[in-house]
BALOBA-1460 file (C-alpha; in Angstrom, 3 decimals):
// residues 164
<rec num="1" residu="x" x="0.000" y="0.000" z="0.000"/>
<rec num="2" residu="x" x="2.837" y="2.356" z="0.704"/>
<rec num="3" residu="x" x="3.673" y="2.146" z="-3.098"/>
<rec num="4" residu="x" x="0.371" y="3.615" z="-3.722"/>
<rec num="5" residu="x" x="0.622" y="6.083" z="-1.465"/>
<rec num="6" residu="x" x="4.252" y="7.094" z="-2.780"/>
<rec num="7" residu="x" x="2.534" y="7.374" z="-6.416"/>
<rec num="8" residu="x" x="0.142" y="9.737" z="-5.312"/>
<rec num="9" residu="x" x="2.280" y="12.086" z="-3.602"/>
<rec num="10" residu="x" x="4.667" y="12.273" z="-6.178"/>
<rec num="11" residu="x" x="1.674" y="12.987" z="-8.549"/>
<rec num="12" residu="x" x="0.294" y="15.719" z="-5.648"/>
<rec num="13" residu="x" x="3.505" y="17.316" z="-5.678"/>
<rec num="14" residu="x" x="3.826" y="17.276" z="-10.115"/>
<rec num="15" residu="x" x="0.342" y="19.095" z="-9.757"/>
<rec num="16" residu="x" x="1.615" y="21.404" z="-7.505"/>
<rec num="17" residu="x" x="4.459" y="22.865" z="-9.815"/>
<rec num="18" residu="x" x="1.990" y="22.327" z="-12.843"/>
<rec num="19" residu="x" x="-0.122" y="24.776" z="-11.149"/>
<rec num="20" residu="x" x="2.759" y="26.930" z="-10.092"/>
<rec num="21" residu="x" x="3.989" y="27.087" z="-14.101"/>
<rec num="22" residu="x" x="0.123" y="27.767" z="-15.249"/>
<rec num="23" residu="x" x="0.065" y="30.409" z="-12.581"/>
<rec num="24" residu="x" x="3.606" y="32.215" z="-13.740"/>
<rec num="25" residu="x" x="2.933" y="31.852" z="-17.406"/>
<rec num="26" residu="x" x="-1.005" y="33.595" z="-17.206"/>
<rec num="27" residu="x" x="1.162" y="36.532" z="-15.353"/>
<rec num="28" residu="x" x="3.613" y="36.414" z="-18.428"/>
<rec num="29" residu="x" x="0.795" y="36.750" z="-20.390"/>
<rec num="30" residu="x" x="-0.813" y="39.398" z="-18.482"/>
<rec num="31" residu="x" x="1.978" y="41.613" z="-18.822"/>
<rec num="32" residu="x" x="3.288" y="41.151" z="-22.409"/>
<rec num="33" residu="x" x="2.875" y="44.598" z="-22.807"/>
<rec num="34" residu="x" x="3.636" y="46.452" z="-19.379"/>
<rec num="35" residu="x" x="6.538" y="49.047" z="-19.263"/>
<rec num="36" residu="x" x="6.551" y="49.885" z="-16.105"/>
<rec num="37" residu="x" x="6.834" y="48.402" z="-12.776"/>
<rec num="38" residu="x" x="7.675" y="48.431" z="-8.960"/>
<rec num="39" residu="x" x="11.112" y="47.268" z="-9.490"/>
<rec num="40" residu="x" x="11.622" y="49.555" z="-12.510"/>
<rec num="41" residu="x" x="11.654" y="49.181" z="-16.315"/>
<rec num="42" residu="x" x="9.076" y="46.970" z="-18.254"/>
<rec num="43" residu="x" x="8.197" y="43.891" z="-16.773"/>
<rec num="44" residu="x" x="10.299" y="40.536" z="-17.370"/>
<rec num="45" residu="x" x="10.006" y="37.377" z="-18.232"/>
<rec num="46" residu="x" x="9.461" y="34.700" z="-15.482"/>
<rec num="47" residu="x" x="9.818" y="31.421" z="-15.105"/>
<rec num="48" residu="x" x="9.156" y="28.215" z="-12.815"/>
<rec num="49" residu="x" x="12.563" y="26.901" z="-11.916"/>
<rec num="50" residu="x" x="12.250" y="22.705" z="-10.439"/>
<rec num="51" residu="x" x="14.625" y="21.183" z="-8.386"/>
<rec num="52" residu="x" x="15.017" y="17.957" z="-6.746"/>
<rec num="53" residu="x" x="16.393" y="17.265" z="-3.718"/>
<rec num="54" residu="x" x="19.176" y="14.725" z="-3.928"/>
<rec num="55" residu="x" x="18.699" y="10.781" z="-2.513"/>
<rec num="56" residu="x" x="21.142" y="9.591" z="0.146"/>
<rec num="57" residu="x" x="22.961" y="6.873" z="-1.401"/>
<rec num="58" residu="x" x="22.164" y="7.151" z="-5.524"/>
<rec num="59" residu="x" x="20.084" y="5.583" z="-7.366"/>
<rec num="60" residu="x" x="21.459" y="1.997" z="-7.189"/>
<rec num="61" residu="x" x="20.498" y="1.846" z="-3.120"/>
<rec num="62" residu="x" x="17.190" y="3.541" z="-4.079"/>
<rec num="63" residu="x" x="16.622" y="0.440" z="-6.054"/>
<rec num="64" residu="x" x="17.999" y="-2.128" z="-4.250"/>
<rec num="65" residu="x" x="15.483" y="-0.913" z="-0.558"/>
<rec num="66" residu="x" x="13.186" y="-0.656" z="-2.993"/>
<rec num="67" residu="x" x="13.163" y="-4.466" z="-4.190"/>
<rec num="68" residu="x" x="11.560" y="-7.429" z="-2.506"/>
<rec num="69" residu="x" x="12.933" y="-10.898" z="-2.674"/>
<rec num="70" residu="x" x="11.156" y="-13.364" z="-4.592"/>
<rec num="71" residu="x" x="10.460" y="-16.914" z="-3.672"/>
<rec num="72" residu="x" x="12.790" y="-19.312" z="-4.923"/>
<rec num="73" residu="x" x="11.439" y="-21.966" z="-6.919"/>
<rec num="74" residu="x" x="13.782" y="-23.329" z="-9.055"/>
<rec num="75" residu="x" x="17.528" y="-23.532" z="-8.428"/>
<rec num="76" residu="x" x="18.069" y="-21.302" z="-11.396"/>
<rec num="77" residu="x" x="16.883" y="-18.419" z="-9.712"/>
<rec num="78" residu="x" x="19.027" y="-15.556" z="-8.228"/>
<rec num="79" residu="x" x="20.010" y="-16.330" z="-4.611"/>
<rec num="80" residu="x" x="18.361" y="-14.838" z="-1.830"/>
<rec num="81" residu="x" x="20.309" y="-12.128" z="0.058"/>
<rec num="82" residu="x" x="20.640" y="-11.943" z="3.572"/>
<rec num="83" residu="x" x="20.603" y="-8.938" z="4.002"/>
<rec num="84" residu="x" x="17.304" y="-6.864" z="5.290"/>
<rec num="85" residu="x" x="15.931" y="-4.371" z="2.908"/>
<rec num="86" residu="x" x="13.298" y="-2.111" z="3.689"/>
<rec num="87" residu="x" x="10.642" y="-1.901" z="2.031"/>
<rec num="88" residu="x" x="9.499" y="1.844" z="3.352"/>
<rec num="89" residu="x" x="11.282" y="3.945" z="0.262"/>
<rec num="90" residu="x" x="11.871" y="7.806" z="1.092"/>
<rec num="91" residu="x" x="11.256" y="9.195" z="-2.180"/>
<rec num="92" residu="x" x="13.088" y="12.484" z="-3.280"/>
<rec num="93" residu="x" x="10.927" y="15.586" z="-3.264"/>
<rec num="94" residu="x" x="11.001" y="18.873" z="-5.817"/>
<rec num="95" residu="x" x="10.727" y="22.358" z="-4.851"/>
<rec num="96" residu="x" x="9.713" y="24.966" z="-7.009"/>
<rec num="97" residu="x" x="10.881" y="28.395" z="-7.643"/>
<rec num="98" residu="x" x="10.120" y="31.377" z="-9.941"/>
<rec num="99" residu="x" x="12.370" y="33.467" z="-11.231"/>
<rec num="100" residu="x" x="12.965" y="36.325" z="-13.672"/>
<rec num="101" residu="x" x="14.407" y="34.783" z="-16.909"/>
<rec num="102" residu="x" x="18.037" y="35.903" z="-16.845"/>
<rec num="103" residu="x" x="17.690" y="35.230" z="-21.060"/>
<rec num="104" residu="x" x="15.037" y="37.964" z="-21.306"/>
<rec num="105" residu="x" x="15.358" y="41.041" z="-22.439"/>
<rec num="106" residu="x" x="13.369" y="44.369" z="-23.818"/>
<rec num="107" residu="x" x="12.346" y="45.080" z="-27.423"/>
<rec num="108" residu="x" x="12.321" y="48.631" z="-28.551"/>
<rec num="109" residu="x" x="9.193" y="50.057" z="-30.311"/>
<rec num="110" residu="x" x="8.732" y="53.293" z="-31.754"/>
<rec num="111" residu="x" x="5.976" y="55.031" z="-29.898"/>
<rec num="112" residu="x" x="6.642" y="58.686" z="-29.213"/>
<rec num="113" residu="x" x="3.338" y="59.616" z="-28.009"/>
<rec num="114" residu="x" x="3.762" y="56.621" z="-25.189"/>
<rec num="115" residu="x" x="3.794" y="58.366" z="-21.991"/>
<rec num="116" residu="x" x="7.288" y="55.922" z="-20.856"/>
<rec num="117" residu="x" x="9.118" y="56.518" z="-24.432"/>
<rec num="118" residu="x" x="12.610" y="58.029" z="-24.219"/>
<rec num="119" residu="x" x="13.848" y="61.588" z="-25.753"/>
<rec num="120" residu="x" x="14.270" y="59.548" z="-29.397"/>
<rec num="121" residu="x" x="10.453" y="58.098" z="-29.042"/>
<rec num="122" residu="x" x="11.622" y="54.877" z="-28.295"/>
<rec num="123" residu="x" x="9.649" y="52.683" z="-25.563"/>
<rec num="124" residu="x" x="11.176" y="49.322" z="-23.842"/>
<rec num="125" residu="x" x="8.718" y="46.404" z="-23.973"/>
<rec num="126" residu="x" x="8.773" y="43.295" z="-22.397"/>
<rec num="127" residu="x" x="10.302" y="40.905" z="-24.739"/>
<rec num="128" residu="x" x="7.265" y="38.057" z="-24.265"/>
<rec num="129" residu="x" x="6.110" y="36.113" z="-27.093"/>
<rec num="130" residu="x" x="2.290" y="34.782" z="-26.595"/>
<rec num="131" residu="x" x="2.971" y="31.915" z="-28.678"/>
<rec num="132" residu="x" x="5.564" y="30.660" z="-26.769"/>
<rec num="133" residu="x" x="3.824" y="31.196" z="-23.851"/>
<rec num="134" residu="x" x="0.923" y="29.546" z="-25.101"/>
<rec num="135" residu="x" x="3.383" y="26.375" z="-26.049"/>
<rec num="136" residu="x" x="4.225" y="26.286" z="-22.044"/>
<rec num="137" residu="x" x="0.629" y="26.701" z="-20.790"/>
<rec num="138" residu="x" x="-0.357" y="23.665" z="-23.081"/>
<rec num="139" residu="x" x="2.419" y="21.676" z="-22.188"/>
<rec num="140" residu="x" x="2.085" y="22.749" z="-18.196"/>
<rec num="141" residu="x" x="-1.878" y="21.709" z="-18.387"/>
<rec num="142" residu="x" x="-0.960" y="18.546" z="-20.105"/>
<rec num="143" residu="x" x="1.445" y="17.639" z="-17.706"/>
<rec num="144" residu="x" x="-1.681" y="18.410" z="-15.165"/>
<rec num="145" residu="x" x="-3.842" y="15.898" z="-16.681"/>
<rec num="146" residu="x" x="-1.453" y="13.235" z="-16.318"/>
<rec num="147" residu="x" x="-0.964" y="13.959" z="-12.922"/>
<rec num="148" residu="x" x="-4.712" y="13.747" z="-12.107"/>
<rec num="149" residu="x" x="-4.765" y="10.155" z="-14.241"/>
<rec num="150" residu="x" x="-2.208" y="8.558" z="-12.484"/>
<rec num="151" residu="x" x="-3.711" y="10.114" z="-9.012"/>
<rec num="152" residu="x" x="-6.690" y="8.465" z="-9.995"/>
<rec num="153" residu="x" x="-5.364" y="5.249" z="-11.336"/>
<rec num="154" residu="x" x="-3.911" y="5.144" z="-8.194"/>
<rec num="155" residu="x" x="-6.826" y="5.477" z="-6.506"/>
<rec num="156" residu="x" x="-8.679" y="3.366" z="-8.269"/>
<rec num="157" residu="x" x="-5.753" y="0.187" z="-7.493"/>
<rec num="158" residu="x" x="-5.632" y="1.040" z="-4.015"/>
<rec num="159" residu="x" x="-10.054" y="0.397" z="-4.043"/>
<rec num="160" residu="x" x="-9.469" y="-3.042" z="-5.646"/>
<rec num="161" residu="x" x="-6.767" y="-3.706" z="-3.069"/>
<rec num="162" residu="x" x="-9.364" y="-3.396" z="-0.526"/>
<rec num="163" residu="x" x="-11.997" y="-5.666" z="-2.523"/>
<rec num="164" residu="x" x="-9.704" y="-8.585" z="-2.467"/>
């Protein structure tokens, strides 16, 4: 059952940063076109930055607790280890971050009757293209989806578990 459980926080924590990414690229979106703000100059670019926090021991002893001995049956198989592995796996967890795209930058249009344009009539817009903004929103409520299947195939395991 703990396997299940695993699945579904793993999946809880995907929807989390899915949201997070919907959440930065609607505010991308929603300022394609401001030139001013708190911190000064036209809005940037931002982005949802993932990062997974590292498993004691690699990947190999992540597998190896993980496992569960077999039964042997017929002298061919493997030999049994006698060592104890557990069967409760930690599993790594992800954080989430935004941050102002460090690859962004402004694109000049000419607009001297804009009430930010310089002395040559020149205004500094965010450099945000709604098509490729668009590409990340699909892609982040895609990602979503999935997340929500496998929660619910989950789910749905762990109920015919229980009608055995």
């Amino acid at each position: 059952m703990a396997g299940i459980l695993n699945a579904i926080e793993t999946s809880a924590q995907g929807l989390s940063i899915q949201r997070a990414r919907m959440n930065t690229t609607a505010r991308n979106i929603a300022n394609a076109e401001t030139t001013r703000t708190e911190e000064g100059g036209p809005y940037r670019r931002r982005r949802v930055m993932v990062e997974e926090e590292a498993v004691k021991g690699g990947f190999r002893n992540m597998i190896r607790r993980a496992g569960t001995h077999l039964a042997r049956t017929n002298s061919r198989h493997l030999p049994v280890h006698s060592e104890r592995i557990e069967r409760n796996v930690e599993l790594p967890t992800v954080g989430h971050e935004e941050t102002i795209d460090s690859a962004s930058s402004y694109k000049l249009v000419h607009d001297p009757s804009h009430p930010d344009a310089d002395s040559e009539g020149y205004v500094k817009m965010p450099d945000i293209e709604i098509v490729t903004e668009m590409v990340d929103m699909m892609a982040a409520t895609r990602a979503y989806e999935a997340n929500t299947v496998a929660i619910s195939a989950a789910k749905k395991m762990a109920e015919d578990a229980l009608e055995i």
